[in-house]
C-alpha positions as CSV (number, residue, x, y, z in Angstrom):
1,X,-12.4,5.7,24.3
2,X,-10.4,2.8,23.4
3,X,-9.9,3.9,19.5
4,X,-8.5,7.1,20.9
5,X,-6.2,5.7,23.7
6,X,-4.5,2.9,21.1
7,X,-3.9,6.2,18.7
8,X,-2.4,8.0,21.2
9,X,-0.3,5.3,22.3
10,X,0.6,4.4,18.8
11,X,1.4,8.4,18.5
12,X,3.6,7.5,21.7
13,X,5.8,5.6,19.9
14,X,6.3,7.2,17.1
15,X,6.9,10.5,18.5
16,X,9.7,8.5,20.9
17,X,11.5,6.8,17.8
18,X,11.7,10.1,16.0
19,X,13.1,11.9,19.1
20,X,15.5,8.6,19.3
21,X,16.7,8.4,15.8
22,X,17.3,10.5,12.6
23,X,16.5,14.2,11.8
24,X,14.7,15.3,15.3
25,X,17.5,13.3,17.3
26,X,19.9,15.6,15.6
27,X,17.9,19.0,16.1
28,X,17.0,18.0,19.9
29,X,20.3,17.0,20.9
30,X,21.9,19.8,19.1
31,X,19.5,22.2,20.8
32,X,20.1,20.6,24.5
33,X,16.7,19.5,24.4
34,X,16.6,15.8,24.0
35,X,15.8,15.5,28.0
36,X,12.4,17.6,27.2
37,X,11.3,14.9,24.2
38,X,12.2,12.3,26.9
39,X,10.4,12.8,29.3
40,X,7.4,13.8,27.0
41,X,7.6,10.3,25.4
42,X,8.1,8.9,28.8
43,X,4.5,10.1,29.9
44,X,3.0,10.0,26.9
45,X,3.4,6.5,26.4
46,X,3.2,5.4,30.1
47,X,-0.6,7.4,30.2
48,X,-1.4,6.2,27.2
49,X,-1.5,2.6,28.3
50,X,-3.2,3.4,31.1
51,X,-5.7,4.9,29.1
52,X,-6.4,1.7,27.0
53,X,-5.9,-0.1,30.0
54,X,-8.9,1.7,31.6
55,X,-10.8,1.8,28.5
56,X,-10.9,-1.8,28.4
57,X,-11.7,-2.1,32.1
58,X,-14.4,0.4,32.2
59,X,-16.8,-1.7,30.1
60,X,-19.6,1.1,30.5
61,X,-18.1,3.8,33.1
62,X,-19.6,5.6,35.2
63,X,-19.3,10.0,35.2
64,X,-16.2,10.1,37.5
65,X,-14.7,7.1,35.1
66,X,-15.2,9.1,32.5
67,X,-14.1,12.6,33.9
68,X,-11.1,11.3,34.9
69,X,-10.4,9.3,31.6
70,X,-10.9,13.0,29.5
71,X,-8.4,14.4,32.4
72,X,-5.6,11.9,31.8
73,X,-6.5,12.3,28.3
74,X,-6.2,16.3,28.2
75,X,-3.3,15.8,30.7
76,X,-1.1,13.7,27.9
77,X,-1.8,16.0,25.5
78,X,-1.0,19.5,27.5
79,X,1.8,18.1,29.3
80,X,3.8,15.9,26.4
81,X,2.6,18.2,23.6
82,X,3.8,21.0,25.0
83,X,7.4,19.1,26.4
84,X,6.9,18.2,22.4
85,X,6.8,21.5,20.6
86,X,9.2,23.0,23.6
87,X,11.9,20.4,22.6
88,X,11.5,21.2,18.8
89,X,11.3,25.2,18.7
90,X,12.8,26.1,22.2
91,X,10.0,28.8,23.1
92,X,10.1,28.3,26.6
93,X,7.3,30.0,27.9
94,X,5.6,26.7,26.8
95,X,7.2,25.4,29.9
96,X,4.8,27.4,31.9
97,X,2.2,25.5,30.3
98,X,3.6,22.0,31.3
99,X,2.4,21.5,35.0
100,X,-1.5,22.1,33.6
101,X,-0.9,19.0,31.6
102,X,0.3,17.3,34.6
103,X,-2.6,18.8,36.9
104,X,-4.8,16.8,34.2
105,X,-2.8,13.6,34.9
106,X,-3.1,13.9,38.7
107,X,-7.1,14.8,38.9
108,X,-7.2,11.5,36.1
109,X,-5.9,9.3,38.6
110,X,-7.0,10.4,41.8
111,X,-10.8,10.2,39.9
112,X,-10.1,7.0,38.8
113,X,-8.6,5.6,42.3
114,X,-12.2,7.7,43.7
115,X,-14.3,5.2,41.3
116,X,-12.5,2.5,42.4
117,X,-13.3,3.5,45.8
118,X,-16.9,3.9,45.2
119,X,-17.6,1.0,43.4
């Protein structure tokens, strides 16, 4: 768990200097869509911390540990990646697609505030 939360963190920062600088700045603010890669980067990296955080914590979790750590998980990826590739190509039915990703984010907390709860 912990390999894969410090690479999607790392991926967190990356993906937020790109949208901050250079080329993609350009095409996002030229497009009206440097809010979108904002708040993508926003959650990405503040989930992604959490997930290392929790990694780290966990030592050997338990199911709902572990449940909710693939939720938060799944919930970064849907909800910033598709923020992500909505900034960058404007399809917007990918914004249809967003709130799943943050459905994730939601059931990874409240299941990690439930194993807190039951330990």
């Amino acid at each position: 768990m912990l390999p894969l939360a410090s690479i999607l963190a790392a991926l967190a920062v990356i993906l937020g200097a790109m949208g901050a600088h250079g080329h993609v700045a350009d095409v996002l603010t030229a497009n009206g869509m440097i809010e979108n890669w904002k708040t993508a980067s926003h959650y990405h990296l503040i989930h992604a911390v959490a997930l290392v955080a929790l990694a780290v914590a966990a030592g050997s979790p338990g199911r709902w540990a572990r449940i909710g750590w693939w939720a938060m998980f799944g919930g970064v990826c849907v909800f910033s990646g598709s923020l992500y590739v909505l900034a960058w190509t404007g399809i917007k039915w990918l914004g249809a697609i967003t709130p799943i990703g943050g459905l994730g984010l939601i059931v990874g907390w409240v299941l990690t505030a439930y194993r807190q709860v039951r330990s």
